[in-house]
N, CA, C and O atoms as a DFTB+ gen file, in Angstrom:
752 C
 N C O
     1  1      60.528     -24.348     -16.815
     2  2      60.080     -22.996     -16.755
     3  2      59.913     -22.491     -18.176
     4  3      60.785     -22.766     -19.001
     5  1      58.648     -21.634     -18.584
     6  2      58.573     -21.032     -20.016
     7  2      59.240     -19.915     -19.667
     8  3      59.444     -19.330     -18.603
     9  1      59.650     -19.677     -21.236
    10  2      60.237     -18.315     -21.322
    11  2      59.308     -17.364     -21.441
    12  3      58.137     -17.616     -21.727
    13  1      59.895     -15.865     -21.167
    14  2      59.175     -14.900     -21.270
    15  2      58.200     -14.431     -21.938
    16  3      57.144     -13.892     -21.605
    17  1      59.064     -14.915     -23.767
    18  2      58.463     -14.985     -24.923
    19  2      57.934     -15.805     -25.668
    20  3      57.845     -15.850     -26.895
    21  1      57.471     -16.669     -24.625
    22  2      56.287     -17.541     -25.114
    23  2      55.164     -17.248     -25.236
    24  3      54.705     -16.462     -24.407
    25  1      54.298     -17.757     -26.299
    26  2      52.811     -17.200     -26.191
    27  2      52.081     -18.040     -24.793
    28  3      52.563     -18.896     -24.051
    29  1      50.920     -17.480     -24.808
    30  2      50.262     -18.071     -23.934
    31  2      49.492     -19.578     -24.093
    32  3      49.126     -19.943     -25.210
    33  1      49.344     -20.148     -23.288
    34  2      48.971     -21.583     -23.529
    35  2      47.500     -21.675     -23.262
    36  3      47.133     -21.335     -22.137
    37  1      46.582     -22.091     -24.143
    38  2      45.026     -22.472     -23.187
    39  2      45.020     -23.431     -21.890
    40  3      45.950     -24.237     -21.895
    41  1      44.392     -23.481     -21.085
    42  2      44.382     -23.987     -19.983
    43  2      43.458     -25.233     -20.084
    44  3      43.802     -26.237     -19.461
    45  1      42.224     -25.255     -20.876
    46  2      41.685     -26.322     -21.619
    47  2      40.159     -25.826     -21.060
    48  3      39.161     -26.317     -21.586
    49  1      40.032     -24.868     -20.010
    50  2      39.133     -24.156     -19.891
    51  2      38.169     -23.243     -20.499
    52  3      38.657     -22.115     -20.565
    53  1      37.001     -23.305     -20.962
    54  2      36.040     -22.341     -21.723
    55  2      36.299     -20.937     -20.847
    56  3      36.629     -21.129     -19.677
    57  1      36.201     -19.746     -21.226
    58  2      35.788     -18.703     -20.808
    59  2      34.177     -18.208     -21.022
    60  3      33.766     -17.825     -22.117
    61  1      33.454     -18.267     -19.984
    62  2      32.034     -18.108     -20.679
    63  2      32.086     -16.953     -20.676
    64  3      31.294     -16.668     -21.574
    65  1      32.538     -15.872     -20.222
    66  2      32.373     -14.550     -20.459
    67  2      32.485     -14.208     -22.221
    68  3      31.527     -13.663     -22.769
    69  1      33.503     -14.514     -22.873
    70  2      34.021     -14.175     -24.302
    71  2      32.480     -14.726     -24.997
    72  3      32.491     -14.373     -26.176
    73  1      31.291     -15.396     -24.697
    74  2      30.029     -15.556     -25.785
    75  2      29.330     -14.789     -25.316
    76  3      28.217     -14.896     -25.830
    77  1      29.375     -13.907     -24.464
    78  2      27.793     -12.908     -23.850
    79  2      28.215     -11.979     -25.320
    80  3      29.239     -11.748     -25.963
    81  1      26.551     -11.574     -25.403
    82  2      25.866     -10.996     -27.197
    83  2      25.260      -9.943     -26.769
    84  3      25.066      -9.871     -25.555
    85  1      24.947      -9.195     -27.366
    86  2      24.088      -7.609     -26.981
    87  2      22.945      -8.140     -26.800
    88  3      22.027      -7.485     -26.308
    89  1      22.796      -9.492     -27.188
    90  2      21.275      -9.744     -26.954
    91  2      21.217     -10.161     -24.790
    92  3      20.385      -9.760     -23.977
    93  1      22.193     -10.872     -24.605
    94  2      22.538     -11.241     -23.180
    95  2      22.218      -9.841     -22.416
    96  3      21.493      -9.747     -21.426
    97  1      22.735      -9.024     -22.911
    98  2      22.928      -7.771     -22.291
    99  2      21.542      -6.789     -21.687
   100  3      21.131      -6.348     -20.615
   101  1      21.111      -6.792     -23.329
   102  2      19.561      -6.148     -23.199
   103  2      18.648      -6.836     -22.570
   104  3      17.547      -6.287     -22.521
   105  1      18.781      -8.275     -21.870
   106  2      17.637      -9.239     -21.501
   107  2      18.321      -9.154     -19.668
   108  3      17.652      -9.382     -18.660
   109  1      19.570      -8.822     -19.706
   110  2      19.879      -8.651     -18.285
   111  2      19.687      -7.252     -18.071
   112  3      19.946      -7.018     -16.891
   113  1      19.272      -5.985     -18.821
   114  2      19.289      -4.901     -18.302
   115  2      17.570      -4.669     -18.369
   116  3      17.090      -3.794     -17.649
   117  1      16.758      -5.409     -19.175
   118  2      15.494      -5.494     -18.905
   119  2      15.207      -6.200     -17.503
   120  3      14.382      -5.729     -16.721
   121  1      15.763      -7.081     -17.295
   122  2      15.391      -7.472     -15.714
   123  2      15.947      -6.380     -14.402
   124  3      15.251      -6.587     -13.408
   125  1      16.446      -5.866     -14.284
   126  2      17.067      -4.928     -13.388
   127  2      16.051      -3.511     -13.746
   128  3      15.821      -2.792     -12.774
   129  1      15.414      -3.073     -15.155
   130  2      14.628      -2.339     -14.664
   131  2      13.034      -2.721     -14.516
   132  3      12.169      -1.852     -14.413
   133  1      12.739      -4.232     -14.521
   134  2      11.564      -4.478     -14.121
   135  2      11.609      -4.111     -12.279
   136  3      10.837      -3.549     -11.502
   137  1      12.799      -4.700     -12.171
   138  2      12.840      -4.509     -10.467
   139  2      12.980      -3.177     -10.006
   140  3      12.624      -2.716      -8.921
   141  1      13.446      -2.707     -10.795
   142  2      13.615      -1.384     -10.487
   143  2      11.918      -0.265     -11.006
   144  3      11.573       0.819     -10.535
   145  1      11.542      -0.723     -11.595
   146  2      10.228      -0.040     -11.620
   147  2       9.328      -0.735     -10.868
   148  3       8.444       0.049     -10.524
   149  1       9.044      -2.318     -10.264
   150  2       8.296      -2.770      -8.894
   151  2       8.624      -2.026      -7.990
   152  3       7.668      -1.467      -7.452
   153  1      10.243      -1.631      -7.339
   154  2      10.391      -1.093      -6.108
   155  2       9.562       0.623      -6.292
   156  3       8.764       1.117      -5.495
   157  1      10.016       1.172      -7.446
   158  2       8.921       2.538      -7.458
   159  2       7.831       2.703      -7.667
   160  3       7.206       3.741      -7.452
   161  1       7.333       1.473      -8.223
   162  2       5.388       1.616      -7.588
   163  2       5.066       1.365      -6.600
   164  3       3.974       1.788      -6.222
   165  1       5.843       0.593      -5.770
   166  2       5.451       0.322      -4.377
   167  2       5.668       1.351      -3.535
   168  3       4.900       1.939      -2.774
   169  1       7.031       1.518      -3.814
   170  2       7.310       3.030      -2.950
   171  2       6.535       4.787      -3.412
   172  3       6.656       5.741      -2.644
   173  1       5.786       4.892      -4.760
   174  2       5.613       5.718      -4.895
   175  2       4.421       6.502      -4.299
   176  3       3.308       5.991      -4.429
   177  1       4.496       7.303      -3.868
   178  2       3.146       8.042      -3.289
   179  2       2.973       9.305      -3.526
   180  3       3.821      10.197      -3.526
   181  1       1.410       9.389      -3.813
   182  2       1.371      10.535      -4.781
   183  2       0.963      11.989      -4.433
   184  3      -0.057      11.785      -3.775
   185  1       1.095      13.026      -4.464
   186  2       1.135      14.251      -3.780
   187  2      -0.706      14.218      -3.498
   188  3      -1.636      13.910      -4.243
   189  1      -0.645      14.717      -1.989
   190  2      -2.186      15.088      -1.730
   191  2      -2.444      16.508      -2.862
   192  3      -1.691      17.367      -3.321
   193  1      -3.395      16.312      -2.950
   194  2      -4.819      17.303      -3.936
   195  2      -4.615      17.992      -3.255
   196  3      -4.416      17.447      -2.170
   197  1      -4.482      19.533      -3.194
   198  2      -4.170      20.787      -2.362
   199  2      -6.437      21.232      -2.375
   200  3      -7.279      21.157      -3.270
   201  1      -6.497      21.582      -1.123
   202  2      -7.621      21.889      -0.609
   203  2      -8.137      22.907      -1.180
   204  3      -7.668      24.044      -1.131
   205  1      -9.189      22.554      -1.790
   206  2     -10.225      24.005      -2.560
   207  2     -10.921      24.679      -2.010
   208  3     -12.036      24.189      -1.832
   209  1     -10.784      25.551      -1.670
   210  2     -11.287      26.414      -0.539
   211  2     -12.699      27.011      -1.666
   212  3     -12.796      27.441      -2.816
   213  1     -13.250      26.833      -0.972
   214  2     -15.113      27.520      -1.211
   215  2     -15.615      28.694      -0.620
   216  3     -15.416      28.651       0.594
   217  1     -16.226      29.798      -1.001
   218  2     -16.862      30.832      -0.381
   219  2     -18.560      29.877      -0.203
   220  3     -19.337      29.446      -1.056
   221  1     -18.590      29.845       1.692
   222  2     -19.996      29.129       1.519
   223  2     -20.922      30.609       1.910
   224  3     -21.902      30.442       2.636
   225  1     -20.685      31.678       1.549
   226  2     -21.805      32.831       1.450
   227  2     -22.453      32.343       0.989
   228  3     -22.696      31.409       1.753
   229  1     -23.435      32.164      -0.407
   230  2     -24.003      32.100      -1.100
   231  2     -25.062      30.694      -0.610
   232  3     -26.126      30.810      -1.218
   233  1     -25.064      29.808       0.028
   234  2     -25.769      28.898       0.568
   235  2     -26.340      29.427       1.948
   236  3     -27.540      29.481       2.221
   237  1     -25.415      29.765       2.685
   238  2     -25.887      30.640       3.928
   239  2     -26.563      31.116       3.531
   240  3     -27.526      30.366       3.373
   241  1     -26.855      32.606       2.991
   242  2     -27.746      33.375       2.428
   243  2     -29.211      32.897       2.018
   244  3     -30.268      33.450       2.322
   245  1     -28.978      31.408       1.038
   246  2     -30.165      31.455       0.589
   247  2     -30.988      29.981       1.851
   248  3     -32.207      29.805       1.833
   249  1     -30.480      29.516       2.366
   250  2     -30.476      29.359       4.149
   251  2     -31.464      29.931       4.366
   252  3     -32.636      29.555       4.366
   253  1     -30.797      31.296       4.646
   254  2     -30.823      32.172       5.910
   255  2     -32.491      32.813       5.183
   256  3     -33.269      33.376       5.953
   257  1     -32.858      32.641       3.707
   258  2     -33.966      33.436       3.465
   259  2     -35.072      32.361       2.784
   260  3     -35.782      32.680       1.830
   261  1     -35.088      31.726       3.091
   262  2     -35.954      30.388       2.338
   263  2     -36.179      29.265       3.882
   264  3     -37.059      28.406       3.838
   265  1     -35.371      29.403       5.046
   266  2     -35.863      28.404       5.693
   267  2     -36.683      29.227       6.777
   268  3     -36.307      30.366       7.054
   269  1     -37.610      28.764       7.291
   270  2     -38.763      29.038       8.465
   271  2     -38.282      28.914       9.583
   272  3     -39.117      28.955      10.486
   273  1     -36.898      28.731       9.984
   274  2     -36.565      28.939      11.267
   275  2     -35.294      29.655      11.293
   276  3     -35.017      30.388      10.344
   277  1     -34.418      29.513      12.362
   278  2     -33.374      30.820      12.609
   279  2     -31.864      29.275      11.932
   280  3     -31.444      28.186      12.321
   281  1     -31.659      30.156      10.884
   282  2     -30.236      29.468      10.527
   283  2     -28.694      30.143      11.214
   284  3     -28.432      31.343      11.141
   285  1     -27.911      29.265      11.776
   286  2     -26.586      29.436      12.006
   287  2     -25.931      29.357      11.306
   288  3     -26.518      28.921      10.317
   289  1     -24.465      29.578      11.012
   290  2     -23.042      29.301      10.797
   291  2     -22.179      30.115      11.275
   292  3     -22.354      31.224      11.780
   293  1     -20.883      29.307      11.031
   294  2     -19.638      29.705      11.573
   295  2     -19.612      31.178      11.329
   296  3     -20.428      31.880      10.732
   297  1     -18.627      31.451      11.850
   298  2     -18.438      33.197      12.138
   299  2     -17.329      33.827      13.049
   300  3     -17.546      33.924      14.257
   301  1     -16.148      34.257      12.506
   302  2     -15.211      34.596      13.138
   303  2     -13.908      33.215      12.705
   304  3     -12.777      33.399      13.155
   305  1     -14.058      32.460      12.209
   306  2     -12.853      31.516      12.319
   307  2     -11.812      31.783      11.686
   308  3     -11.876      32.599      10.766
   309  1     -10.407      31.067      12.076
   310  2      -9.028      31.639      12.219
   311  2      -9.270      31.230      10.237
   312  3     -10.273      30.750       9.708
   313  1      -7.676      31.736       9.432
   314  2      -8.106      31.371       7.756
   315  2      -7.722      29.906       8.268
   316  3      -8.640      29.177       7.891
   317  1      -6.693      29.094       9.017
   318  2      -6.870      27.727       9.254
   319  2      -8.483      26.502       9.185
   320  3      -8.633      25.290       9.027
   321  1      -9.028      27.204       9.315
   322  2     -10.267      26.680       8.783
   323  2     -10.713      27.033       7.295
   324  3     -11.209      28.088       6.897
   325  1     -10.333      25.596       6.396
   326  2     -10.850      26.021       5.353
   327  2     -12.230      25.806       4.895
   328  3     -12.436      24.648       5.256
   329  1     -13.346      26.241       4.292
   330  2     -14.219      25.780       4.128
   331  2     -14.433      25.074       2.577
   332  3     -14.329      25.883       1.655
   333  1     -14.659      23.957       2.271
   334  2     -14.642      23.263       1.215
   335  2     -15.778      22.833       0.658
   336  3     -15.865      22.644      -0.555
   337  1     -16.772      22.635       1.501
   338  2     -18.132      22.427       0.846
   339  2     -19.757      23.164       1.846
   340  3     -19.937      23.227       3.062
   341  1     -20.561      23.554       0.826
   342  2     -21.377      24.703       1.653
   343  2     -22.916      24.284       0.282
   344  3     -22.817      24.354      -0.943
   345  1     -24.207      23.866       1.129
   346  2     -25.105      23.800      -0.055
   347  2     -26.407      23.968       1.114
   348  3     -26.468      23.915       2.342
   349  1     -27.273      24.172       0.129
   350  2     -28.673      23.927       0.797
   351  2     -30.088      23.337       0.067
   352  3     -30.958      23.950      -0.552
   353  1     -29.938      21.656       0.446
   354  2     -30.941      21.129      -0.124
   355  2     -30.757      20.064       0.790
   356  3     -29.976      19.856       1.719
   357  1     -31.859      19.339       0.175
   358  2     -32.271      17.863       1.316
   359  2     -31.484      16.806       0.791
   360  3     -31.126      16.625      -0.373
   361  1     -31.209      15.965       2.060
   362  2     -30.280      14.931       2.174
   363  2     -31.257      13.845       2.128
   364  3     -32.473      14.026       2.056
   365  1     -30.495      12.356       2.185
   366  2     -31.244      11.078       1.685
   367  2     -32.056      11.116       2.676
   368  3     -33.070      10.587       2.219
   369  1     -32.254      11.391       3.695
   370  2     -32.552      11.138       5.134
   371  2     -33.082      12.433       5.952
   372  3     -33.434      12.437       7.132
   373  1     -33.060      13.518       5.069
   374  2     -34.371      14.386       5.967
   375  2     -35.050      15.029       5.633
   376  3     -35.284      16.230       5.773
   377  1     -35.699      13.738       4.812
   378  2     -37.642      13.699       4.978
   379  2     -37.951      14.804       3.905
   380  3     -38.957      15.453       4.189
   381  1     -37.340      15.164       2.766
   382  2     -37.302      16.328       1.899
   383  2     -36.914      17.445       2.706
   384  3     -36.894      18.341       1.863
   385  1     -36.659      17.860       3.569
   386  2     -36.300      19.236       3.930
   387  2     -34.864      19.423       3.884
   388  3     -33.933      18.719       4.272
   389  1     -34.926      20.656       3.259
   390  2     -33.594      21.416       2.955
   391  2     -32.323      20.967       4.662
   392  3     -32.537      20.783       5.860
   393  1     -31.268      20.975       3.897
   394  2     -30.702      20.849       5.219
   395  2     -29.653      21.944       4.712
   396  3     -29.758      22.271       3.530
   397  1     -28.675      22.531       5.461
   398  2     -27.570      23.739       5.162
   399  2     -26.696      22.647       5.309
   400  3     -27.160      21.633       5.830
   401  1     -25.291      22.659       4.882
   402  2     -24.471      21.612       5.055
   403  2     -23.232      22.662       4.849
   404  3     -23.174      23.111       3.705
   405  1     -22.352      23.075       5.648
   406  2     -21.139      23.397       5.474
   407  2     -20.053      22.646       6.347
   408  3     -20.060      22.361       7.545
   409  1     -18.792      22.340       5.006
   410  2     -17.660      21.457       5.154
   411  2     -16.261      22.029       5.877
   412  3     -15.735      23.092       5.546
   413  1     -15.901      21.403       6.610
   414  2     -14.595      22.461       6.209
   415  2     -13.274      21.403       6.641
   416  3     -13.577      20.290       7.071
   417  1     -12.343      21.642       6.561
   418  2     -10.745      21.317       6.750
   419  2     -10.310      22.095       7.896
   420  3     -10.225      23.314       7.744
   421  1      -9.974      21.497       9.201
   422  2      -9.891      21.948      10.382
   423  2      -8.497      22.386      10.366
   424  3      -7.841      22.016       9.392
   425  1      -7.832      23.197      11.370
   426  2      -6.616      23.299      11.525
   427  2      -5.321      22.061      11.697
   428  3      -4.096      22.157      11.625
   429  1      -5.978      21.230      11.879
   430  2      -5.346      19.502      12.592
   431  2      -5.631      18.794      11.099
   432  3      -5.545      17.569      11.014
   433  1      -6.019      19.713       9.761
   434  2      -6.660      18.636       8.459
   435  2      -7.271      17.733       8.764
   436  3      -6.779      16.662       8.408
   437  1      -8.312      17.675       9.373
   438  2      -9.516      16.748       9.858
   439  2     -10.440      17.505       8.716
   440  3     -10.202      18.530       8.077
   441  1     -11.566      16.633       8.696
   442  2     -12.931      17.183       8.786
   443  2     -13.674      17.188       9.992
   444  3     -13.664      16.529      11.031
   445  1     -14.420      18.283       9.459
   446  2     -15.466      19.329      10.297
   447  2     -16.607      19.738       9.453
   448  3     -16.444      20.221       8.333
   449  1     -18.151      19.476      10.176
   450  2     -19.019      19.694       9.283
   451  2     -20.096      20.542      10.517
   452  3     -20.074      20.290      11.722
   453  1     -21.271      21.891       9.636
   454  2     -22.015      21.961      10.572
   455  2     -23.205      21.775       9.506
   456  3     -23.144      22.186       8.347
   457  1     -24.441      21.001      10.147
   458  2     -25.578      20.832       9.627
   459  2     -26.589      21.123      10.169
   460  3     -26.754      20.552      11.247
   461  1     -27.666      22.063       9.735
   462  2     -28.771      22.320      10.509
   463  2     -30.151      22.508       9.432
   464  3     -30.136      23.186       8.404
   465  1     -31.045      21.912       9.835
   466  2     -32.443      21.233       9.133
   467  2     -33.900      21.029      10.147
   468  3     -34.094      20.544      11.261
   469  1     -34.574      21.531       9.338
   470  2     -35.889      21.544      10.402
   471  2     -36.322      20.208      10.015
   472  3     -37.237      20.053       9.206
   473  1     -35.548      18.996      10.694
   474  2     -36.308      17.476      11.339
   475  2     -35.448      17.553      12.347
   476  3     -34.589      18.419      12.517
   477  1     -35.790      16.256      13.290
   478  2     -34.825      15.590      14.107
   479  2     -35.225      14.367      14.079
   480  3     -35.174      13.618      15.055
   481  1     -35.699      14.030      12.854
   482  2     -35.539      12.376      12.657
   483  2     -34.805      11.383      13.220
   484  3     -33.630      11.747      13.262
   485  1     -34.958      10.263      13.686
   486  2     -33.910       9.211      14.067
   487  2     -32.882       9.194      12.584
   488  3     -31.673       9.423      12.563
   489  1     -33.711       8.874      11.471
   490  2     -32.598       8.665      10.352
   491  2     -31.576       9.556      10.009
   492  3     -30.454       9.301       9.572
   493  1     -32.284      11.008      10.348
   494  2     -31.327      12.140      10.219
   495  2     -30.064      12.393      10.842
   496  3     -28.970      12.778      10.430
   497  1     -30.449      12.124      11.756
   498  2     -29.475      11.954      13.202
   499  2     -28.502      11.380      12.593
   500  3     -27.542      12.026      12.174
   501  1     -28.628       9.918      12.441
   502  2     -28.066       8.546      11.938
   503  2     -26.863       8.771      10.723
   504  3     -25.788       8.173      10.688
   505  1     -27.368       9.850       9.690
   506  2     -26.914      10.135       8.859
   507  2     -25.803      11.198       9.099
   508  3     -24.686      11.029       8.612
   509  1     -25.978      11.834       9.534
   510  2     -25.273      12.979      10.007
   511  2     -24.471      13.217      11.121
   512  3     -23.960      14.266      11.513
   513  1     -24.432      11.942      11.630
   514  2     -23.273      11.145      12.545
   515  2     -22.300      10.199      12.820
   516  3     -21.522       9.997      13.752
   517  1     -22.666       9.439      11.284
   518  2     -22.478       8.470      10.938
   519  2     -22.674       7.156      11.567
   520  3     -21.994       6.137      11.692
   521  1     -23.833       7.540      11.913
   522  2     -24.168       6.185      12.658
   523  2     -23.877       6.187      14.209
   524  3     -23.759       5.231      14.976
   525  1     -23.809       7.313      14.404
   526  2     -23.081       7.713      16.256
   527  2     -24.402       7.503      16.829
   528  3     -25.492       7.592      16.264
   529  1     -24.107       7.179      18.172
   530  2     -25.094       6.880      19.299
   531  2     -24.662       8.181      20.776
   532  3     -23.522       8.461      21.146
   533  1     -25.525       8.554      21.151
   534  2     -25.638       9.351      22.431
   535  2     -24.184       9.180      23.395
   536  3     -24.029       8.081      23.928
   537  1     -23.520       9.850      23.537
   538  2     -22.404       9.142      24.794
   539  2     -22.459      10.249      26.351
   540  3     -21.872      10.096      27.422
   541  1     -23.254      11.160      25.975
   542  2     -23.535      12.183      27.166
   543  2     -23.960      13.283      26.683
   544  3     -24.281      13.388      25.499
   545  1     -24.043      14.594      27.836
   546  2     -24.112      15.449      27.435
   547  2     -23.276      16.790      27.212
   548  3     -22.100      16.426      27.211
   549  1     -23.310      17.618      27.099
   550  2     -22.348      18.936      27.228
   551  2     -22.514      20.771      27.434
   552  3     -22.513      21.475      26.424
   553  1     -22.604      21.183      28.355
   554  2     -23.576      22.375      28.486
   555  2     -22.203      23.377      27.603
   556  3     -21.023      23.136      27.858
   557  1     -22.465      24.085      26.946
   558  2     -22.070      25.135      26.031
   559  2     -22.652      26.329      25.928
   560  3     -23.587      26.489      25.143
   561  1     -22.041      27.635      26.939
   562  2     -23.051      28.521      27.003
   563  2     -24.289      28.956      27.155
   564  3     -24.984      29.794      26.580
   565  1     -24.505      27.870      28.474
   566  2     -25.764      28.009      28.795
   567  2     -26.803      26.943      28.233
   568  3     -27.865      26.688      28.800
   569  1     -26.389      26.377      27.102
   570  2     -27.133      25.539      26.356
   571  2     -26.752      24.205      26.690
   572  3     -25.671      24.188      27.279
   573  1     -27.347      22.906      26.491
   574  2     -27.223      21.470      26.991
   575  2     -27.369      20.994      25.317
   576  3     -28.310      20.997      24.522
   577  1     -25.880      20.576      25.234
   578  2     -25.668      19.882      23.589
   579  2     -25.240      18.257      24.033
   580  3     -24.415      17.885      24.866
   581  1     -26.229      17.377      23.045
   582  2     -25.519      16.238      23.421
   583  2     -24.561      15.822      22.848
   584  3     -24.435      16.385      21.760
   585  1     -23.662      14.957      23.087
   586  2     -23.055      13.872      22.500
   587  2     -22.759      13.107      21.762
   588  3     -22.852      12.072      22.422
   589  1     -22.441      12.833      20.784
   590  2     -22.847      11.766      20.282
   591  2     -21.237      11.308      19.316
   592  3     -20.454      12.028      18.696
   593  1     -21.253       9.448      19.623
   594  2     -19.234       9.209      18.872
   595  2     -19.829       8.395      18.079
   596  3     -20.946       8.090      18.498
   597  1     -19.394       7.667      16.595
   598  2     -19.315       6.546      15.890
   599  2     -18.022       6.482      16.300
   600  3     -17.450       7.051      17.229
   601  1     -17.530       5.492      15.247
   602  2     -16.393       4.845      15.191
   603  2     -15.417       6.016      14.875
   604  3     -14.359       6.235      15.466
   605  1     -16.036       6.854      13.670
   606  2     -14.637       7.416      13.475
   607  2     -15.431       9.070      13.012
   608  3     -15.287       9.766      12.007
   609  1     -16.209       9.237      14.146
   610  2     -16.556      10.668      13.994
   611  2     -17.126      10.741      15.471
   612  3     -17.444       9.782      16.175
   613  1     -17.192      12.263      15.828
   614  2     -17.383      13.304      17.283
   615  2     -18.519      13.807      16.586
   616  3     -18.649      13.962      15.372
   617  1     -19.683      14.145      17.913
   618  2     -20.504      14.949      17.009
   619  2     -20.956      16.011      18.303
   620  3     -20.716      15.632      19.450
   621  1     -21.437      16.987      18.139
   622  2     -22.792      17.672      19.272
   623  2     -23.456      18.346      18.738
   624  3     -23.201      19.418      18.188
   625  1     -24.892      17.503      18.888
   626  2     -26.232      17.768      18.271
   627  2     -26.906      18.326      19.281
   628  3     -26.794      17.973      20.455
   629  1     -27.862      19.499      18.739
   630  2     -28.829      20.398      19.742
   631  2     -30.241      20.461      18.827
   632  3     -30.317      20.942      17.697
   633  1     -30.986      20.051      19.348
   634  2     -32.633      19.878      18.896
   635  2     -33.044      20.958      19.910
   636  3     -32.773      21.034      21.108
   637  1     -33.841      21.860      19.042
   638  2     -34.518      22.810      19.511
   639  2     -36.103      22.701      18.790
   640  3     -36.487      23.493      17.930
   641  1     -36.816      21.714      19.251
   642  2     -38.482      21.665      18.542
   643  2     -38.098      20.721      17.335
   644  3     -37.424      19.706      17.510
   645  1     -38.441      21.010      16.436
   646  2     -37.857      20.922      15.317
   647  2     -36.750      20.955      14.514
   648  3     -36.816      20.465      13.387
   649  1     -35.570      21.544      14.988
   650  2     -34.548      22.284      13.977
   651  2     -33.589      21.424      14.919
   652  3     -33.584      21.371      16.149
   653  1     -32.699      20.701      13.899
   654  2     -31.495      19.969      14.363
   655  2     -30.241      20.670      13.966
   656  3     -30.068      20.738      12.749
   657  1     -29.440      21.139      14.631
   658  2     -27.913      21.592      14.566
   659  2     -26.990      20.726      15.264
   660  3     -26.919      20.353      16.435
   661  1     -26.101      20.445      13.925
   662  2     -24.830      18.856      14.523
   663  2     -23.876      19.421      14.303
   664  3     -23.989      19.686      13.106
   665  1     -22.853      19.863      14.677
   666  2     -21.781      19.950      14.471
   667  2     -20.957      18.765      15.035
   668  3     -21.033      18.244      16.148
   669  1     -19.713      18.310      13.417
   670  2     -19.581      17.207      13.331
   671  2     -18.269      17.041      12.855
   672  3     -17.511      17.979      12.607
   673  1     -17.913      15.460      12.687
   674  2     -16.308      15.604      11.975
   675  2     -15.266      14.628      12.488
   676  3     -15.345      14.122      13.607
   677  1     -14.361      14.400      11.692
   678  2     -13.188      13.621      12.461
   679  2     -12.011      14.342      13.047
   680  3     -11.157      13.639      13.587
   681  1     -11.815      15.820      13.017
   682  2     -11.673      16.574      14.307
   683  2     -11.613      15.656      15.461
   684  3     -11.990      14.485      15.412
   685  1     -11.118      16.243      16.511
   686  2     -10.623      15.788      17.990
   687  2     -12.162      16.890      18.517
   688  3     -12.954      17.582      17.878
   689  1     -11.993      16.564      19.958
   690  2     -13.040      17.379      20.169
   691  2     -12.834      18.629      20.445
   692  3     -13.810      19.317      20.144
   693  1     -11.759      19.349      21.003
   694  2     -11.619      20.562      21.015
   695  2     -12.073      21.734      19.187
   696  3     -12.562      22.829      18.909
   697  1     -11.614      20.788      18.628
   698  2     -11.406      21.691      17.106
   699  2     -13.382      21.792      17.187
   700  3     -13.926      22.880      17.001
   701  1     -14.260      20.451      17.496
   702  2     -15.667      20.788      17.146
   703  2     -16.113      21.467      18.367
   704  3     -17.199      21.988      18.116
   705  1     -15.767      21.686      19.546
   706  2     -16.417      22.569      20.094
   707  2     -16.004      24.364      19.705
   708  3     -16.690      25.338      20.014
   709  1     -14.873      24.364      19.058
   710  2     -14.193      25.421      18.557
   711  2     -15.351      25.994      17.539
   712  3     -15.958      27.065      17.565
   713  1     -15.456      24.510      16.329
   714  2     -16.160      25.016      15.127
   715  2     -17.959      25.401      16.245
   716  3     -18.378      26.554      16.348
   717  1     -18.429      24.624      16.669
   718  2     -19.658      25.119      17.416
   719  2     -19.992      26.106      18.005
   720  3     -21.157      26.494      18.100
   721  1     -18.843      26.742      18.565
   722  2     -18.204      27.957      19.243
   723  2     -18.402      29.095      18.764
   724  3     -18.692      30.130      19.363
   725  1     -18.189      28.850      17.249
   726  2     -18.060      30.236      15.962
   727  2     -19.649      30.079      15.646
   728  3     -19.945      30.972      14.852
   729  1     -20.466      29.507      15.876
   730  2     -21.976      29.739      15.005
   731  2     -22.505      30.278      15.660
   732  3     -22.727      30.106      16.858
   733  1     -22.983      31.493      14.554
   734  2     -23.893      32.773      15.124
   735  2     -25.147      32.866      14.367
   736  3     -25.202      32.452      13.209
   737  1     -26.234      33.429      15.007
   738  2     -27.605      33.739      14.037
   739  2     -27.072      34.706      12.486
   740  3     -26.404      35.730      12.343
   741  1     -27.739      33.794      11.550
   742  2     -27.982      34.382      10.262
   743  2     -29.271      35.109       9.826
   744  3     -30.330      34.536       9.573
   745  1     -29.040      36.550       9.764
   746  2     -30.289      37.596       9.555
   747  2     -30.856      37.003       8.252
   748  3     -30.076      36.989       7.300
   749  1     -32.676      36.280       7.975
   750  2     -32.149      36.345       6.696
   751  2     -33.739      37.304       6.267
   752  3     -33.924      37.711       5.120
């Protein structure tokens, strides 16, 4: 048996702990925050863009006094409808004529669009439906609006002669018969 006051004896064992260097240190704390900055780009997600709301007066208006037939828009909607984009000029696809185009952000944050343009081109259609095909019809106050689904848009288009009105969007369908609901004649 050793005595109390004996020193201690080596065991003949290295301690590898007693050689770690500040350099060991900084090369193990660089790896822990590589991993640690992979897991927060993966996980990070970045705040939605808050919705810019647009006054589309000013397109209506000049609509409502430059086109040769009777222009609509919305009218009466809750502030849950925001409107975000509102212009009046021609699209790739109808045939040079001015088209009205107002955007909006539905109550459900969908889009919702109403467009109305004196063609009813096949391409116009095409464009402004995204490629939707006929799926029935729908009487709306007296009026017979058709149908029409793509993949990932609702639409109901009404041709009157000439003048195409779509109201459109990735809305559910209640919100676009809602937005269709609100369009009233523009005096211009």
């Amino acid at each position: 048996m050793t005595s109390p006051d004996a020193a201690p004896q080596p065991t003949g064992r290295r301690n590898a702990h007693l050689r770690k260097t500040v350099g060991d240190m900084v090369r193990s704390m660089a790896v822990v925050l590589a991993v640690v900055f992979v897991i927060v780009l993966l996980a990070w997600r970045p705040l939605p863009e808050e919705v810019k709301v647009i006054d589309p007066g000013p397109a209506v208006a000049m609509a409502a006094t430059q086109a040769d037939y009777l222009i609509v828009a919305p009218e009466g909607l809750s502030d849950e409808w925001r409107p975000t984009s509102a212009r009046w000029e021609a699209t790739a696809q109808s045939s040079d004529s001015p088209v009205l185009h107002l955007g909006f952000v539905s109550p459900s944050d969908e889009y919702a669009q109403v467009s109305v343009a004196g063609t009813a081109s096949e391409r116009f259609l095409a464009e402004q439906t995204s490629g939707g095909a006929p799926i029935g019809t729908r009487e709306i106050d007296g009026v017979v609006w058709q149908e029409w689904q793509s993949e990932d848009r609702r639409s109901l288009v009404l041709i009157d002669e000439d003048v195409t009105t779509i109201v459109s969007g990735t809305a559910d369908w209640p919100e676009i018969e809602e937005l269709q609901g609100s369009l009233e004649p523009v005096a211009g």
